[in-house]
N, C-alpha and C positions, 0 to 999 in steps of 0.2 A: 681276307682283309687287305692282304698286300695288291689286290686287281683292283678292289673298290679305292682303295689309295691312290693307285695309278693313275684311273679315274679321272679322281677328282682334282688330282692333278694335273693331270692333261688339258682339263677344263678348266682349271686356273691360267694353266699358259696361255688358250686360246684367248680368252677375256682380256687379260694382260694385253698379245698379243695386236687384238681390236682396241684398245686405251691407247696404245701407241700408235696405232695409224692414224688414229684421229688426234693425237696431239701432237704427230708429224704435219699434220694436213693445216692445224693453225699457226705453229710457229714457221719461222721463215725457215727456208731450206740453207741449214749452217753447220757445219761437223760441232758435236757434242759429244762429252768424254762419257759422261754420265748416261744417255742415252745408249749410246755403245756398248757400256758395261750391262746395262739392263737387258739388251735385246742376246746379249753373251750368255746372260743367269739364266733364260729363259730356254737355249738352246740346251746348253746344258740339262736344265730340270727335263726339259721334254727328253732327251737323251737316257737318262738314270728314273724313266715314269715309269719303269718297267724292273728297275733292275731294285730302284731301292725303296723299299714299301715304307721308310720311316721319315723319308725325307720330308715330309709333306709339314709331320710335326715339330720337327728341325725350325722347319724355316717357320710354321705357326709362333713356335713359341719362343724362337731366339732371332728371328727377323720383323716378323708383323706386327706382331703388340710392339714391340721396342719400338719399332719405326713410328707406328703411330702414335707412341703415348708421347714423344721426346718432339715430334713435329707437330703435334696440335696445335700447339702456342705459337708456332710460326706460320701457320696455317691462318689462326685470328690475326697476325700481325701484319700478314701479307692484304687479310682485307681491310685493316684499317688505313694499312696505306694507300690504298689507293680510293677510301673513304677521303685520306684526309686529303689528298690530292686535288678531288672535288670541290673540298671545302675551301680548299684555298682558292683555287680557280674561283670559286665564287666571290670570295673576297675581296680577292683582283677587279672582276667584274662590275661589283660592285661600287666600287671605288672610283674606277671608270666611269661610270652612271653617275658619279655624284660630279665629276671633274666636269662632264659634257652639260650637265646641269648648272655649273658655277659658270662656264662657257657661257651659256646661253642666258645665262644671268647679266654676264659681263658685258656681253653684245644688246642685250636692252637699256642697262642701264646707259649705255655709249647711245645708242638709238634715240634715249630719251632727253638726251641731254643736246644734241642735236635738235630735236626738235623744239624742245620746251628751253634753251638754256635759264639757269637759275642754279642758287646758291644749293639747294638741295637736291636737285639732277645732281650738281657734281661731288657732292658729298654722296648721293649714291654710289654716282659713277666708281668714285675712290674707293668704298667701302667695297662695290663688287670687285672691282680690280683687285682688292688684296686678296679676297677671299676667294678668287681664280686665282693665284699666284701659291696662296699657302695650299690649296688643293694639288694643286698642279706638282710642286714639289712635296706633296705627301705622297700622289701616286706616282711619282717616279720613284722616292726612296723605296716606298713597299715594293714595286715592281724590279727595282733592283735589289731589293733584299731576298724576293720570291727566286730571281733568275741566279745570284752569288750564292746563298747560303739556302732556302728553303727546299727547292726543287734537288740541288745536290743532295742533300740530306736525307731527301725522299729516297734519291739512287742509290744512295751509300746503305740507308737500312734494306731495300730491297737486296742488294750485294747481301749484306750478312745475313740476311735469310733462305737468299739463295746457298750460300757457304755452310751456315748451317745445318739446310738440310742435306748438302752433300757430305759433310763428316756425317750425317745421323744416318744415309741410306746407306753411305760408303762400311759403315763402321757395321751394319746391320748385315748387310751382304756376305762383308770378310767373315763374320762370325759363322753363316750357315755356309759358306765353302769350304773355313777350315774343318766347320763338325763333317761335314761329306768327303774331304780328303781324306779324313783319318779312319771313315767306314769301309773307305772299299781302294783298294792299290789302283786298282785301274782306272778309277777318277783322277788318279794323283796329278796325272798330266795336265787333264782342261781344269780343276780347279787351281792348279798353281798359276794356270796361265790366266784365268780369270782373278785370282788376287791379288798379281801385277797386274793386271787392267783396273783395278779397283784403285788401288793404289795410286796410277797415274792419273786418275779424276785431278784437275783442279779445279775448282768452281770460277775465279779469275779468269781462265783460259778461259771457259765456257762462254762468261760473261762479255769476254772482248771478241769473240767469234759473233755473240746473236749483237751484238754493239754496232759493228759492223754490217751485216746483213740487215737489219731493221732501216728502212727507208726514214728521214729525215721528217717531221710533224710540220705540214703548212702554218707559215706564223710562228716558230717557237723557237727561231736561229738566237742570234746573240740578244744579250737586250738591247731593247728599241726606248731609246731618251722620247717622251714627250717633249716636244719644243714650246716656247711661247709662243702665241700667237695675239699680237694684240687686235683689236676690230679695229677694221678700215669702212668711213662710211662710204657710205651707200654710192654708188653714180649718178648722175641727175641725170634727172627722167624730163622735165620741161625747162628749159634756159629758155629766157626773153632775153631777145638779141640788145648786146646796150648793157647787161646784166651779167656781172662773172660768178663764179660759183662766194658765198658767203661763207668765207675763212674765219669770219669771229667768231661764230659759236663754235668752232673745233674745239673738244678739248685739248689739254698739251700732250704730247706723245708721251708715254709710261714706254720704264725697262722692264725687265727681268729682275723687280728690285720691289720692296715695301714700299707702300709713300705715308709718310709722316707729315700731316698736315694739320693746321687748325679744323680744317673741314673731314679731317679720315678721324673714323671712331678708332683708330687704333693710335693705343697708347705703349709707346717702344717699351720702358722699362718695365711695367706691369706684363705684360705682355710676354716678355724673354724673362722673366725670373716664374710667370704660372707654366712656361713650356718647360724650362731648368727645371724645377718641381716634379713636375709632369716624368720629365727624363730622368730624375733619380727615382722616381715610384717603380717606374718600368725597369730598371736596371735594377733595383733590388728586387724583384719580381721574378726578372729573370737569372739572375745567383737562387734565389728562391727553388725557382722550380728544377736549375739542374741539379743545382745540389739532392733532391729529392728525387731525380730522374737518375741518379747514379747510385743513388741507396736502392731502389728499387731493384736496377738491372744487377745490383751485384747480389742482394737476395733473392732474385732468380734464378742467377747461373748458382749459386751454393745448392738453389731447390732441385736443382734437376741434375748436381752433381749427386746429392745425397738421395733420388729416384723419387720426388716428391713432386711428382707431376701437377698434381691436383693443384696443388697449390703454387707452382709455374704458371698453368693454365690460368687461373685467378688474379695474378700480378703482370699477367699482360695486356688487360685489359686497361689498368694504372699506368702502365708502361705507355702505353698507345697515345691515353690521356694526354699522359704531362710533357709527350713529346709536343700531341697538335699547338695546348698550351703555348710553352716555350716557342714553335716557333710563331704564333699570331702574334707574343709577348715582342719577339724579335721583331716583326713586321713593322708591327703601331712604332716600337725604338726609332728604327730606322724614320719612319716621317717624319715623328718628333723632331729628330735629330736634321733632320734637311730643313725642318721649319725655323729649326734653333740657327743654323748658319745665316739663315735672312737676316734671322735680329743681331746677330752677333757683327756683321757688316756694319752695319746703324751705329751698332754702340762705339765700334771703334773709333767712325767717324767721328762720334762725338765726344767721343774723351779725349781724343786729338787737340781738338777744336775747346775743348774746355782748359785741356792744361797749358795754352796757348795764350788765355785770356788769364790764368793766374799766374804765370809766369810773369805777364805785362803789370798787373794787379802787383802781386809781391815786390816791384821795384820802386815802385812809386809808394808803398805803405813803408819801406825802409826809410823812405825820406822822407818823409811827416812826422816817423818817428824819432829822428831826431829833432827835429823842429822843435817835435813839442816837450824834447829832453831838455834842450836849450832854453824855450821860453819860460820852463820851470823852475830855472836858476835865477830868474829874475829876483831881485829884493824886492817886497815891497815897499808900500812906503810908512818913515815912519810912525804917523800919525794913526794908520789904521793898526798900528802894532799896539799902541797904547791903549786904545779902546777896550773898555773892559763891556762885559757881557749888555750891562745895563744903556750906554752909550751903543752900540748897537742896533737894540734894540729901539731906540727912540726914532734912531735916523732908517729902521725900517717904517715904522708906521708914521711917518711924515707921508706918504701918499694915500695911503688911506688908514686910520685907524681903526677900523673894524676887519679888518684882514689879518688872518692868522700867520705864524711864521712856522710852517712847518716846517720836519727836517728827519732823514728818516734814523731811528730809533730800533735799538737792539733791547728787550724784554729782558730782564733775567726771572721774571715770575710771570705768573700765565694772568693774562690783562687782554680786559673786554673792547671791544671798540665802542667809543662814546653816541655815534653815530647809529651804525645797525646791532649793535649788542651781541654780535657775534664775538667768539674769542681769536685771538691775533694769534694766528698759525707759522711756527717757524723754530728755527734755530736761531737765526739770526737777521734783522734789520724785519724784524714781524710788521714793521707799518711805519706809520709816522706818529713825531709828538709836537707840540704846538710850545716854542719856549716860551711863550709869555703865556699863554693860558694852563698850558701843561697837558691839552685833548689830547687821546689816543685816538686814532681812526686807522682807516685800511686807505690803501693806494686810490682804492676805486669808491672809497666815501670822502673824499676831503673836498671833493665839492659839494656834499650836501653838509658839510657842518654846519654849524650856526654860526653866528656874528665871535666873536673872539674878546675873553669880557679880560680884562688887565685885573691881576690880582689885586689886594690892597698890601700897603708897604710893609714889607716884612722886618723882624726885628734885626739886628747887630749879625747875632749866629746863627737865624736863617738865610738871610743872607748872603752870610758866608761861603752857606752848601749851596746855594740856587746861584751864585757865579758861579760854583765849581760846574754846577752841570751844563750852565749857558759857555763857558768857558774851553770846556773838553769839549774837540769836535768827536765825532762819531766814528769810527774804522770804517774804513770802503772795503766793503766785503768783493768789490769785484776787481780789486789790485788785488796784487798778487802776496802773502802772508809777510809782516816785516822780517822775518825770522828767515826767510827762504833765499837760497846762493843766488838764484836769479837778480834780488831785489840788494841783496848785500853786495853784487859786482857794480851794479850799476849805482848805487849810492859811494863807492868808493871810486868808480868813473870821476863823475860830476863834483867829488871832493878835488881829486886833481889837478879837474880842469879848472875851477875857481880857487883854490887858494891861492895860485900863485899873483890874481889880479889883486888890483888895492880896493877893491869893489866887495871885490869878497870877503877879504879881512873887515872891511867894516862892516859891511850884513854880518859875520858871526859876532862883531863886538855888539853889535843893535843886536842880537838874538839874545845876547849874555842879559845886556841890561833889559831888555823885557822879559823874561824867564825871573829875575830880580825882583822884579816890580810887581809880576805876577806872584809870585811867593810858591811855599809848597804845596796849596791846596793847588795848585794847579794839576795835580801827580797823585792821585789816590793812592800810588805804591808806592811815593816816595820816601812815605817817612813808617814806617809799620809799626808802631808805638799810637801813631796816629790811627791806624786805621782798623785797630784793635782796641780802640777807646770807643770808635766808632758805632763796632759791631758788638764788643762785649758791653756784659749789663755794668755798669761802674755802683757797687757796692763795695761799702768800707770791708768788709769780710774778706771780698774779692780782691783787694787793693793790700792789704794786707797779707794775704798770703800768697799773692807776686812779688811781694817785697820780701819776705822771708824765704822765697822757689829763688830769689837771686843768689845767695848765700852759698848754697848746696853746690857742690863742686858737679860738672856735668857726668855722666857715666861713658863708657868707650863708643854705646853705640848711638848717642846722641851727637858725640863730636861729627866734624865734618868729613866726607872720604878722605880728602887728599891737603892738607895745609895749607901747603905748596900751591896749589892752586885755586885754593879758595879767596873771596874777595876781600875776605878780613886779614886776609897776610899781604896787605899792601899793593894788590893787585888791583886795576882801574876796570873799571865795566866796560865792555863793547858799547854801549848807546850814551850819548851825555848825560848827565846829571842835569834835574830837573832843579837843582840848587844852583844861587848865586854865586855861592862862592868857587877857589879855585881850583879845590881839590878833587881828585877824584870819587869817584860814588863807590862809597862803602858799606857794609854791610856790617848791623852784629855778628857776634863771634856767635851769637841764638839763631844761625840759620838753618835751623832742622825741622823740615816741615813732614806730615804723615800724610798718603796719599789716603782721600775718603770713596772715590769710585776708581773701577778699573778704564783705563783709556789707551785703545788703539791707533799705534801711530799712522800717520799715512803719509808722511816726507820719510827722506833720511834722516834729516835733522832735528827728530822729533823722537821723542822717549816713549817706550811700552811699561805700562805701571799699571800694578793691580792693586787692588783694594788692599789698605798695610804696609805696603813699602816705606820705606824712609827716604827723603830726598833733601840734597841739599841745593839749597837755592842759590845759583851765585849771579843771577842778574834778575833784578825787579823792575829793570828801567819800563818797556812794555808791560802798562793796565791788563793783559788780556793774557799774554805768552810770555813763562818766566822762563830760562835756562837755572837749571839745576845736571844733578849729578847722581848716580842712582847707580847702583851693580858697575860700578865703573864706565859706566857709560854715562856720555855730557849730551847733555839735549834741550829740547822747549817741550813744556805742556801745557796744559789751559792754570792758569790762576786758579780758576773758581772748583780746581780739582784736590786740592790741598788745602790741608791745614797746620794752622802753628804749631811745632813743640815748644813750649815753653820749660825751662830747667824745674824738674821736678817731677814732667807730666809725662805720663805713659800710654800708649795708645791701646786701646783696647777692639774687640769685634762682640757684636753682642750674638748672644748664642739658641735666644726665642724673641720671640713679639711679643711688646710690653710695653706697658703706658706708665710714667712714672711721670711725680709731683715737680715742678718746676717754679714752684710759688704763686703764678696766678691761674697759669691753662693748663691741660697735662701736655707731657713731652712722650709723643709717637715714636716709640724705638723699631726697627724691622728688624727681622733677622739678617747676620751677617753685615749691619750697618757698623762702620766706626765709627766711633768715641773715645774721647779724650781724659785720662782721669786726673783733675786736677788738684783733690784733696787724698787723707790718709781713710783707711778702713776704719769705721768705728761700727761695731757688733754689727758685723755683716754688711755693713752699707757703706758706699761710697759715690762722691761726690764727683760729675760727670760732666764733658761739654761736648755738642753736637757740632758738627757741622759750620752752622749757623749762629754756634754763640750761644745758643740755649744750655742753660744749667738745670741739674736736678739731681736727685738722689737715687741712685738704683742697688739693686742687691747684688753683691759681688757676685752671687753662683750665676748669673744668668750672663755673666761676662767672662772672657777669657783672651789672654794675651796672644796677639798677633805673633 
């Protein structure tokens, strides 16, 4: 057994042997450490073919399988690289062929424009030109990204595969020298001297030896910039003498640069925000894949630390993958990103050049706006101050009487347009109203309205209310809220600056006397006795037990937060009084109102309230925005978000949906709606007011105290 061993051994060497001369005979002639050691193993084994009949199984089972189970994987890895090598080179290639195509695009459309000049030769012309330009600098970025980072990468996994299999043969070697040292004494010497040889393999060393030896690739030194080339026509072929060459139809000379033109389909900003786009797909793409190219390789090296070949050899196929990926992912970055510099040129330029023109713009809108602060101080005169709604109106339809007076109009309920029957869409200034006819319509129906019919004369106390509403102008929703510091500095400006003229003392004496003359309806929130007769039902029941709720001393948490600061302790309102006389505007000591929806502030100077709070109102002067007082905080909210407490009454929230009797229609309760309870419990039922003024009876269990 130990001769047929010897053998067979011997016939391993020679084989061996012959794998060596022929892989001496392609690679370049270069000292290798690994090579060395190899052709040392082999003396050795042929030396001990004789002597040790077991060696053979030695090096089967603790060199060859090892060797090969542990280098498979870098066996497929080595050929995908030089697969993906290929692949790129094609790439490249590729790219090339589209550049020399956009070329030859760009020299026709030059050629054609030339020949033919016209407006759409040179929108060609421009269109090819960019689309040579953004080529051009795609394949220079790929071909710089191919030569900085793809091509190395290639070298570098080559490196750790070469490294790799030199710890895997190194480590494979050292093991059947040691098991042969320790068989036979007389070995001792050439295998200790073959396991410092083994030992001083570096794979590095090796690498910078054949690095050196290998001859330089025709074509493949640094990278090589594609330059621009733009077309130059043609030379003339026939001059009649008398006749110099025709310089108009040249197009104009193009750089190295985009052209943005009324005639280039290329649009700058769409353009640099779909390439931006474009450059963060591919950049999360590329975090994507390494991140996934590092999971990989490190359940790899765990697989073939823990002898799990199989499935090593299986996750380098993944491995190979997510590299070619990653780097074609990196390629396409790079021309994005060259194509992105074009635009990003452009835009600079022109944000330059815009902040330029606002800069010029902003100095001159500062001085209009004074202007027009100043011309606003004007008084008018007093003749149009006296005119009440009616007198107005007459001196409108002196030019034609069939013509409407619209004027645009804030809804507080949902109203149709008179015109297209459509309903008036909004929060606020939903359309216009006609003051003498009272039409509703939309912005874009008031020219089809119809003629404008004049009501017939109304009595004493309609009257009344139809000046109030011809009377109140309307809130310009696009000034800025009266309530806001912006609008509070500059109304305390313009006081400054005009009181101290004698002009100005007399405009506020002429405001005093018309505010006089106009009366309190002029102020829907001026007088709140008024405007709670208004809205409530006036029933003697009702009349009567307001009169007897006066009586009842108030409870702690109806009073107001702070005394001291309240308007009935002698304190004057921030806006004037809509009253003639001289005192300041005051308020009942009854200013406790229950908030009935929740409302979200959106200034500073504006209160958060939710459905139940109690607030104390300390200025009514503004229809729209009252300041009150609420959790210790002073603010504005909307009016039409509150309602009255009167002494006596307690707010309630209703606790189900429920329709209850109101004496003519029923009264729709929703759940978690407030309500107002104005009378006492009698067997279960109590006496309720909504919102809106509406009274009705409900049953105490379906209510409960806020």
């Amino acid at each position: 057994m130990y001769e047929r061993h010897a053998e067979e051994l011997q016939m391993l060497v020679t084989n061996f042997r012959k794998r060596n001369s022929e892989l001496r005979k392609e690679r370049p002639a270069c000292p290798s450490s690994l090579f060395h050691t190899w052709e040392t193993l082999l003396q050795e084994v042929e030396i001990d073919s004789q002597a040790l009949a077991d060696i053979a199984s030695i090096l089967s089972r603790q060199v060859s399988r090892p060797l090969l189970e542990r280098s498979f994987h870098r066996k497929i890895q080595s050929r995908k690289v030089f697969t993906h090598r290929e692949s790129f080179e094609t790439i490249i290639a590729k790219t090339e062929e589209k550049l020399a195509k956009c070329r030859q695009e760009y020299k026709n459309a030059y050629l054609s424009y030339l020949s033919a000049p016209s407006t759409e030769s040179l929108s060609a012309y421009f269109n090819a030109h960019n689309a040579y330009v953004q080529q051009l600098h795609a394949t220079n970025g790929m071909m710089e990204e191919f030569g900085k980072n793809s091509l190395p990468s290639l070298l570098q996994e080559i490196e750790e595969i070469y490294t790799d299999l030199c710890s895997t043969v190194t480590e494979a070697v050292l093991q059947g020298a040691e098991v042969v040292s320790t068989r036979a004494m007389e070995q001792c010497r050439r295998y200790e001297a073959l396991s410092s040889q083994c030992r001083a393999v570096s794979g590095p060393v090796d690498l910078s030896h054949l690095s050196r030896a290998l001859p330089t690739p025709p074509g493949r030194g640094p990278i090589i910039k594609r330059v621009f080339v733009p077309p130059q026509p043609p030379p003339p072929t026939d001059v009649v003498e008398g006749d110099g060459p025709d310089n108009e139809n040249i197009p104009p000379p193009l750089r190295d640069e985009l052209v943005v033109d009324r005639l280039s389909a290329l649009h700058l900003k769409p353009s640099h925000d779909a390439l931006k786009h474009e450059s963060q797909e591919l950049e999360t793409q590329v975090r994507q894949i390494r991140d996934a190219l590092d999971t990989l390789v490190r359940v790899q090296q765990r697989s073939v630390e823990a002898a799990l070949y199989n499935k090593a050899n299986e996750l380098q196929e993944d491995i190979s993958m997510k590299r070619f990926d990653l780097t074609v992912a990196q390629l396409h970055l790079s021309a994005i990103n060259a194509q992105k510099e074009l635009f990003s040129h452009k835009l600079e330029g022109e944000t330059v050049t815009r902040e330029r023109k606002l800069s010029a713009a902003s100095t001159a809108s500062s001085k209009n706006k004074w202007l027009k602060a100043f011309k606003s101080l004007k008084t008018p005169p007093p003749e149009a101050e006296k005119k009440n709604g009616a007198a107005a109106t007459r001196e409108l339809l002196k030019g034609d009487p069939d013509a409407h007076n619209f004027q645009e109009y804030t809804y507080k309920k949902i109203t149709p347009c008179d015109v297209c029957s459509q309903v008036l869409r909004g929060h606020t200034r939903q359309g216009l109203k006609c003051r003498i006819c009272k039409m509703n319509v939309h912005v874009d129906c008031q020219e089809k309205a119809s003629k404008c019919q004049t009501k017939a004369r109304l009595l004493r106390r309609q009257k009344s209310t139809s000046e109030i509403e011809t009377r109140v102008p309307e809130p310009n929703v696009d000034d800025e809220t009266p309530h806001s510091p912006r609008r509070q500095k500059l109304n305390l400006r313009m006081k400054s600056l005009s009181l101290d003229s004698p002009e100005s003392t007399e405009h506020v004496r002429r405001g005093k006397h018309h505010v006089t003359a106009v009366g309190a309806t002029s102020d829907p929130h001026s007088n709140q006795s008024s405007s709670s007769r208004i809205q409530s039902p006036s029933s003697p029941v009702h009349n009567r037990r307001l009169l007897s709720a006066k009586n009842i001393r108030m409870s702690s948490v109806e009073l107001p937060d702070d005394n001291d600061k309240s308007p009935s302790s002698a304190s004057a309102s921030p806006c004037p009084s809509p009253v003639g006389n001289k005192k300041s505007h005051r308020l009942l000591p009854t200013n406790l109102y229950v908030v009935l929806y929740n409302f979200k502030s959106r200034h500073q100077d504006e209160l958060d309230l939710k459905a139940g709070y109690k607030v104390t109102v300390i200025d009514t002067s503004d229809t729209d925005w009252w300041k009150g007082k609420c959790l210790g905080k002073i603010g504005f909210f909307p009016s039409k978000y509150v309602s009255k407490l009167s002494p006596g009454e307690k707010a309630l929230q209703v606790t189900h949906n429920l329709q209850v009797s109101d004496g003519e229609n029923g009264l729709m309760l929703l759940r978690d709606q407030i309500v107002i309870q104005v009378g006492e419990e009698v067997d279960g039922m109590v006496m309720i007011r909504s919102g809106d003024n509406r009274q009705g009876v409900c049953p105490i269990k379906f209510l409960q105290e806020v």
